[in-house]
N, C-alpha and C positions, 0 to 999 in steps of 0.2 A: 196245638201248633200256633194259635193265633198268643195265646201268653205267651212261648215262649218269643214268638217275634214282634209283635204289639207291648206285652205287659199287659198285666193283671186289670188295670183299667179299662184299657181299649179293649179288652179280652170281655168283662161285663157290661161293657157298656153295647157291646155286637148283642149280645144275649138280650140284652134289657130290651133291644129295638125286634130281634126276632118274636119274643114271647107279644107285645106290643103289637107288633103288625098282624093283622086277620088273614092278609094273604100265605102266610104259612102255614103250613102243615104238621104239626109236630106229632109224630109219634113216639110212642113209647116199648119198650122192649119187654116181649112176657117169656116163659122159657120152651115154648115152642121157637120163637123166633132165633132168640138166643142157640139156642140143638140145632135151627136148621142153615145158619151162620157159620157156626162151628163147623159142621160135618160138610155144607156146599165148597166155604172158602179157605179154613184155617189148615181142616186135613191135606185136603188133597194139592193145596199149594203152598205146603211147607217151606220153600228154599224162600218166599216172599218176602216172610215176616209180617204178614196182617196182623193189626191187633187185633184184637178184637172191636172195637170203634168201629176199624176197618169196616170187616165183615158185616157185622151188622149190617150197618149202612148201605153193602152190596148188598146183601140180599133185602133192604127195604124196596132199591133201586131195581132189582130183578125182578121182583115183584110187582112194583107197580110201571115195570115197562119203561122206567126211565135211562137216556144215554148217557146224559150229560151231566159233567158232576163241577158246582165251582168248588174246586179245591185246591190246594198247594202242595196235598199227597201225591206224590210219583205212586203210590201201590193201587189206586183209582186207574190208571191208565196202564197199569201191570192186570188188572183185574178186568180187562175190557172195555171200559168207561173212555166216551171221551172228557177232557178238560178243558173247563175255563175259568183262567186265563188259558190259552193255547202255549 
């Protein structure tokens, strides 16, 4: 989302300062996570359209108990999340 409304620059240059900063969390996707993505968000909410992105990202968020998501995805706030920006 962010290249397509940014560009490719400001798009890497966002990545460059996350990987950078200690304060994040980055995790990575193994294929339990990926099966349990799939089957919590993709199946059963068909008419959504989650990508798979999506999904994931819910269920990292399910997981570790988080509400709030900053994003510009309307399917965050279709998925229960709330959003910031509001």
């Amino acid at each position: 989302m962010l290249i397509r409304r940014r560009g490719r620059t400001a798009a890497l240059a966002f990545l460059d300062t996350v990987y950078a900063e200690r304060m994040h969390d980055i995790r990575f996707v193994d294929r339990e996570m990926e099966s349990a993505a799939v089957d919590r968000w993709i199946r059963p909410f068909r008419n959504q359209g989650f990508s798979l992105a999506d999904a994931v990202s819910f269920e990292i968020m399910r997981r570790e108990g988080i509400r709030t998501a900053f994003a510009l995805d309307r399917h965050f706030a279709a998925a229960g999340f709330d959003l910031l920006p509001e």
